[in-house]
C-alpha positions as CSV (number, residue, x, y, z in Angstrom):
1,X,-7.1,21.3,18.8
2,X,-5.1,18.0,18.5
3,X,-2.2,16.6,19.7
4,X,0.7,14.3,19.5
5,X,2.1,11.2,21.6
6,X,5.5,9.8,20.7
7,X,8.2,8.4,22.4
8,X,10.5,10.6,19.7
9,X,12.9,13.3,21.8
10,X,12.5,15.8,19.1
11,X,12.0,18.8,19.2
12,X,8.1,19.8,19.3
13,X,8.0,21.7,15.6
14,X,10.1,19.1,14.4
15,X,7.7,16.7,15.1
16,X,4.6,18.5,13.6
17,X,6.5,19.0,10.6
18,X,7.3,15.3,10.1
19,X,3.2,14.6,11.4
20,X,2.3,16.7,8.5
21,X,4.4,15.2,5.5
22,X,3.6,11.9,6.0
23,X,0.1,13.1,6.5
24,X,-2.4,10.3,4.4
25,X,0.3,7.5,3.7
26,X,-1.3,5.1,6.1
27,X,-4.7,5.4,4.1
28,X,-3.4,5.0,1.3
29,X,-1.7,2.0,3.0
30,X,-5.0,0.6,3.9
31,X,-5.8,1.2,1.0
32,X,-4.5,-0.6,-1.3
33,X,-4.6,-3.8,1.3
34,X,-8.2,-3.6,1.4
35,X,-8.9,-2.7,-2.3
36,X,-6.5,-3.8,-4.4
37,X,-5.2,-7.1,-1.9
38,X,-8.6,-8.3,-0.8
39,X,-8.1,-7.5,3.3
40,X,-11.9,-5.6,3.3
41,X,-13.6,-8.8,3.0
42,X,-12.6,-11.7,5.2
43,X,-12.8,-15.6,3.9
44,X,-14.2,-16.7,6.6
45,X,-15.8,-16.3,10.1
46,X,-13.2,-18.5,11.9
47,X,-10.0,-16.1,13.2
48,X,-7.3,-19.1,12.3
49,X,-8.1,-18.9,8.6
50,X,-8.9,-15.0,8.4
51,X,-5.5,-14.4,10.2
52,X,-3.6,-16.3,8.1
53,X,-5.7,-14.4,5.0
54,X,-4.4,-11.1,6.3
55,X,-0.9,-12.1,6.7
56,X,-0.9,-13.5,3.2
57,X,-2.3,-10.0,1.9
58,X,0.2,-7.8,3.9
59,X,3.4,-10.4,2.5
60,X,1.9,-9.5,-0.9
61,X,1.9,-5.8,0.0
62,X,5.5,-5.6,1.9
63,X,6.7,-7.7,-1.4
64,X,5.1,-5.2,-4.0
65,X,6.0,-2.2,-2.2
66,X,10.0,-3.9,-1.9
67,X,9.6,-5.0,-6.0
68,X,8.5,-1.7,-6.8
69,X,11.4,0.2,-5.5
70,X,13.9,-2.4,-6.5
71,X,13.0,-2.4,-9.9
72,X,11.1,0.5,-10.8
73,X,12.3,3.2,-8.4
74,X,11.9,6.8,-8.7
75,X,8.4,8.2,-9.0
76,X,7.0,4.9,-9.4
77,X,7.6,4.0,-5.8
78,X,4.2,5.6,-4.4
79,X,1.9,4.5,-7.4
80,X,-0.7,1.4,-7.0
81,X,0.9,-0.6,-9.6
82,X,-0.7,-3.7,-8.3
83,X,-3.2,-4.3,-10.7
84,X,-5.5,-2.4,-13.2
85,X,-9.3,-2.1,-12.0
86,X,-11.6,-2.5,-15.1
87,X,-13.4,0.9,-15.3
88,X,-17.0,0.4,-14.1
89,X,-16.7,-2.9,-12.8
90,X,-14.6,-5.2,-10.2
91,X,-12.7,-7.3,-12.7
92,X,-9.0,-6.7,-12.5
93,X,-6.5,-6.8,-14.6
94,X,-2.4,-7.7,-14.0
95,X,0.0,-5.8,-15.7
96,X,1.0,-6.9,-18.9
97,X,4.8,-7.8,-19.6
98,X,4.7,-5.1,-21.9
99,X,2.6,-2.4,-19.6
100,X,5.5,-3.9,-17.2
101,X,8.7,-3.0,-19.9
102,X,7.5,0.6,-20.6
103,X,7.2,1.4,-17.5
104,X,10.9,0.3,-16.4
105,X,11.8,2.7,-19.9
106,X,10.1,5.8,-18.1
């Protein structure tokens, strides 16, 4: 049993069937801020500084997200193109120019 609050007027099926596609978007979302952008672990312990943290990171994930389907479009709007985890460890790697070209060829 679950249910829905919105301020939408549509019509009740409507609105489960619009719940249901964009069901796991957000956590993917959160995601990527906390993984990939560095919003799981907070600088510091004063709420000035780690405010001003977390509106860096979600700049840096509105502008990826807008570069992503300027540029690249098509299926490559929902991949985490950010950066490339090292497998096995927390290094990270940026996308080459050249990882960068091929991808705009696909």
């Amino acid at each position: 049993v679950f249910g829905i609050v919105t301020n939408m007027d549509w019509d009740g099926q409507e609105l489960i069937e619009w719940h249901y596609k964009r069901c796991g978007r957000s956590e993917e979302a959160h995601s990527v801020m906390k993984e990939d952008l560095g919003g799981g672990t907070l600088p510091s312990g004063d709420f000035g500084e780690n405010a001003a943290w977390w509106w860096i990171m979600v700049l840096a994930f509105n502008l990826n997200a807008a570069l992503k389907s300027l540029v690249l479009g098509g299926k490559w709007v929902h991949k985490r193109m950010w950066m490339n985890a090292v497998k096995g460890g927390r290094d990270v790697v940026p996308l080459s120019p050249a990882d960068c070209e091929a991808i705009r060829r696909d």
